[in-house]
N, C-alpha and C positions, 0 to 999 in steps of 0.2 A: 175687573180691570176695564177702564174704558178706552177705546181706542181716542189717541189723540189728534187735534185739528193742526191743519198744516204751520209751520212758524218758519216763516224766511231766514236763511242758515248765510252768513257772509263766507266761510267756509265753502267755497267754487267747486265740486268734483267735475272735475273734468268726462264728458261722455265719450265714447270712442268714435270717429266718426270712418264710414270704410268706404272708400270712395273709387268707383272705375273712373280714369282719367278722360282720355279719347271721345271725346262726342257730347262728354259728361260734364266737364269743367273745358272743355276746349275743343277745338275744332278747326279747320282748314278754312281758308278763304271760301273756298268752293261750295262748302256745305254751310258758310254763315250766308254767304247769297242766295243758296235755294232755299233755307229753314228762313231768313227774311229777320234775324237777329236784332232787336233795339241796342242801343248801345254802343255800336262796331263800327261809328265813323271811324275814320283812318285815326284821327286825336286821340278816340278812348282804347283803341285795342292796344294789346299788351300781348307780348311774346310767349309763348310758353314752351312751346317746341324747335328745335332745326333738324333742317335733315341733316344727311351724310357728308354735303360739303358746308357745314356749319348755319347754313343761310336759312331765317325766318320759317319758318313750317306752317305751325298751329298757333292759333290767337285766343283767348281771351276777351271777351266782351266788358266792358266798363263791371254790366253787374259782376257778370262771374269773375271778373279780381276781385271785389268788393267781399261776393262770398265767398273766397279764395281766403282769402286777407282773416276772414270773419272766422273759418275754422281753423284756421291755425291758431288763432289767439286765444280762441274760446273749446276746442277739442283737442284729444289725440287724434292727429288726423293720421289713418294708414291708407295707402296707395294697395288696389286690388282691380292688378290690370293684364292684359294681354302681352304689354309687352316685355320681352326678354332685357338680360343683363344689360346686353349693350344698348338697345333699345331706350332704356327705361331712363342712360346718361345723358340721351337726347333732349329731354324733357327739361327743362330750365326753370324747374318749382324747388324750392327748398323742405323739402321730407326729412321728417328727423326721428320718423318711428320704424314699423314695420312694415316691410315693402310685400305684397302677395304679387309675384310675376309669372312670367308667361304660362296663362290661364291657370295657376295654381299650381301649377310644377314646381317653384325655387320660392323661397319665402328667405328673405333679408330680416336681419336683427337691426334694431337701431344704429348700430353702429357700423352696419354696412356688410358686417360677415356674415357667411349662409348657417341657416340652421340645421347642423347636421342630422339631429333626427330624422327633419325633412326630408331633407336629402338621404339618408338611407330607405327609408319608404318607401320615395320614389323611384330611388333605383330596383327593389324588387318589383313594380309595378310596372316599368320600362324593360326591364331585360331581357324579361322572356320576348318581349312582340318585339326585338330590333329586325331579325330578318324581313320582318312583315312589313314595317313602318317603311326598310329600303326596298323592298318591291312595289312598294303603293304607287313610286313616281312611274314605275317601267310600265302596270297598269293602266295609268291613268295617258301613258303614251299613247299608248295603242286604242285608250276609247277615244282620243281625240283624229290619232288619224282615220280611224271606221267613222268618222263623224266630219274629216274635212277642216278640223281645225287647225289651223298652219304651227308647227313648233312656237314661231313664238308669238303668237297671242294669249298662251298662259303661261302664265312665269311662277316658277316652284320655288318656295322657300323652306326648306326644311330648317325647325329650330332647335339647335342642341344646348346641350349646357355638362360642364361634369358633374358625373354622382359617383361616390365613391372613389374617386381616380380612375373613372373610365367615361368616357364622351360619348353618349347616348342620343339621339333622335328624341326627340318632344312630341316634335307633331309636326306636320306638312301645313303650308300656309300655301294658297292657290290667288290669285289676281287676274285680272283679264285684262290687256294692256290698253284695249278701246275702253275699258270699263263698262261692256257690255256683261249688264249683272245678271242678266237672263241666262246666259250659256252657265254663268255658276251657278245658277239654279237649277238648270235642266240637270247638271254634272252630279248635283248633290243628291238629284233623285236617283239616280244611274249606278250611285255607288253600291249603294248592297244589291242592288241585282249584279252589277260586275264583276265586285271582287267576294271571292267564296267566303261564308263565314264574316263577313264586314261588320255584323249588328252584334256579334259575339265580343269581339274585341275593340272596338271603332263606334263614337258617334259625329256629325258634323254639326257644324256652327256655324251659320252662312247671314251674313250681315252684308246688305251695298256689296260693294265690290270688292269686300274678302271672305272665302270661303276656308275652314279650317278643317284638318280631319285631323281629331283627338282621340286619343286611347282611353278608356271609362275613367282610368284612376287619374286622369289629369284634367282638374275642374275645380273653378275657382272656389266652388262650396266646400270641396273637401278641406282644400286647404283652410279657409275661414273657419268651417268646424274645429279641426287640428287646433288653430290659435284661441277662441273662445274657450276650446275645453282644457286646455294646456298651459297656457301662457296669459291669456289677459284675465282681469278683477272681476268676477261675475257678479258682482256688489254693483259696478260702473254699468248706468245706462249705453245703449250701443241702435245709433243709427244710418242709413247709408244711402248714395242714389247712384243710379245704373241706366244707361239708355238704351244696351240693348238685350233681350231675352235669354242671353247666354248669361247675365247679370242678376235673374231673378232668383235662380236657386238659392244664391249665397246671401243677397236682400232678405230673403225668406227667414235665414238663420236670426235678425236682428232685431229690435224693441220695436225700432221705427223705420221706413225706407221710403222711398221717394225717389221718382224719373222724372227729366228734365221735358220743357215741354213741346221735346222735336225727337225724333230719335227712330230707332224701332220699338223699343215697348210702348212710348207714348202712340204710336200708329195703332200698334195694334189693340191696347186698350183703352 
């Protein structure tokens, strides 16, 4: 038998393309001026996000609609991002596949309802650490005041969601209100020596000026794993891009991956 030479197939498979949102395909005023973005006159940008009182957030550069535009047309495009449920309706893109949310915790089906499997999972992976995840903020009180740091210059967000019919903790989201990212750097080093057993059940995620404390079983990879080996065609090529290093594990799962070229992966490699 000889192996045969390649013949163009009109026949389109569609590849899957897994994409982190935030930083990745969009991004704030703020960081398109310090990254120095082509593209972003006021003319070419394009909406993507609002905050809480519906108004402008995150933009889009001329190219990245363009790439935007490009993989919806040409991929299954799935969203595999940080942000949670409500989070995620802020976002002003049209997704019509499978959603990976906050940090791999909740996985959406195309049609918007959560996947119970998932969700039972998770909930064994969450339940036991809930006393721990609500002492973390009471901890992290007391390292800030041994340290001077006024109640509010970090602002706590812890993110739930329900599993099983019960509302569970995710994970603590940490912010510095001056956006001084140094103090959530120094914090993040502080943690497993502060709190007992921290590296046992807890790793962190510290990107700019948010710092994350997740429990091991909540992480974007797993969940990508999960849908690769469960749910999507392992027949279909599968590619993805990521900006920041909490992004490479699950990059790692795919044929082909690829970071933008500002972020923190592209810094640091």
């Amino acid at each position: 038998m000889t192996t045969p030479f390649f013949q163009p197939n009109p026949n389109i498979i569609k590849p899957y393309a897994l994409m982190d949102l935030d930083d990745t395909l969009f991004q704030t005023q703020r960081k398109i001026d310090a990254w120095e973005l082509p593209t972003t006159e006021p003319k070419n940008l394009v909406c993507a996000t609002v905050n809480k009182q519906d108004e402008p957030l995150s933009f889009m550069s001329q190219r990245q609609a363009v790439f935007f535009n490009w993989l919806l047309a040409s991929t299954e495009l799935i969203a595999v991002t940080a942000r949670d449920r409500h989070e995620i309706k802020r976002v002003k893109l049209p997704f019509n596949s499978w959603q990976v949310l906050t940090h791999g915790a909740v996985i959406l089906k195309a049609d918007g309802a959560l996947l119970n499997t998932w969700q039972q999972h998770m909930y064994s992976a969450l339940a036991p650490l809930q006393d721990t995840l609500n002492q973390l903020t009471d901890w992290i009180h007391k390292y800030s005041q041994k340290n001077d740091l006024a109640n509010d210059d970090l602002k706590f967000t812890p993110h739930t969601d329900t599993f099983v019919d019960r509302e569970l903790t995710i994970y603590l989201a940490i912010k510095h209100v001056e956006k001084n990212h140094q103090i959530l750097a120094d914090l993040a080093e502080q943690l497993p020596i502060f709190i007992p057993n921290f590296d046992e059940h807890f790793y962190v995620h510290v990107n700019a000026n948010n710092l994350a404390i997740l429990p091991h079983g909540v992480h974007k990879r797993h969940a990508v794993q999960f849908l690769l080996e469960q749910h999507l065609d392992s027949q279909r090529p599968s590619f993805g891009f990521g900006d920041s290093l909490a992004d490479l594990p699950f990059l790692q799962l795919l044929d082909w991956y690829g970071m933008p070229n500002h972020g923190q992966l592209h810094e640091q490699f």
